[in-house]
C-alpha positions, -999 to +999 in steps of 0.1 A: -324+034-552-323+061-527-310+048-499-315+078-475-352+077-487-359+041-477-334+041-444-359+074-434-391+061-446-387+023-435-371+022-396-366-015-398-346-012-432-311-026-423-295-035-455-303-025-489-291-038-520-298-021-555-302-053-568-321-076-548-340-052-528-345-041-488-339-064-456-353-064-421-329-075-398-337-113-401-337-109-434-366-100-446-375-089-475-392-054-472-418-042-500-409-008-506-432+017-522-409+032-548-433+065-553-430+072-514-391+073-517-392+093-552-413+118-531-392+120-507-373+152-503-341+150-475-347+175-449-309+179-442-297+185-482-300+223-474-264+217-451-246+208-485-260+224-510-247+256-481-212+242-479-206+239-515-217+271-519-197+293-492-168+306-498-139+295-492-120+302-455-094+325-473-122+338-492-138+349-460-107+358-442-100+380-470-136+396-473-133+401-431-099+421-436-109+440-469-150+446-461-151+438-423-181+422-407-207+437-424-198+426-455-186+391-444-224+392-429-238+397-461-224+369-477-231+346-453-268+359-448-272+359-485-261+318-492-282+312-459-312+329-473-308+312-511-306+273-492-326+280-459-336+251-434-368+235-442 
């Protein structure tokens, strides 16, 4: 199950268990629509799919002292542009 789907999808979700299902506070059970989660798409994914793709700090260190700011720019810019904020 996607957890991060059903926690953003269903505000009174407090516990979910692969197994057994979704719980309201109390208890509950909570009917989930399954193609509403699959749908889902996390607006925040963009923020690692970014980290994982920058370079490293020495990386960057090392493109500042050999390129300067321009080209550290560039880099930057360019892994920004390829994963931008929805």
């Amino acid at each position: 199950m996607n957890h991060n789907a059903i926690y953003a999808l269903y505000p009174n979700v407090v516990t979910i268990d692969d197994g057994t299902g979704a719980f309201d506070k109390d208890g509950n059970k909570v009917e989930i629509d399954m193609d509403a989660v699959n749908a889902w798409v996390d607006p925040d994914a963009y923020k690692s799919r970014r980290a994982a793709a920058y370079p490293s700090f020495a990386d960057q260190f090392d493109l500042l002292y050999h390129g300067g700011m321009d080209a550290w720019k560039a880099k930057i810019d360019a892994v920004k542009q390829e994963y931008p904020k929805p």
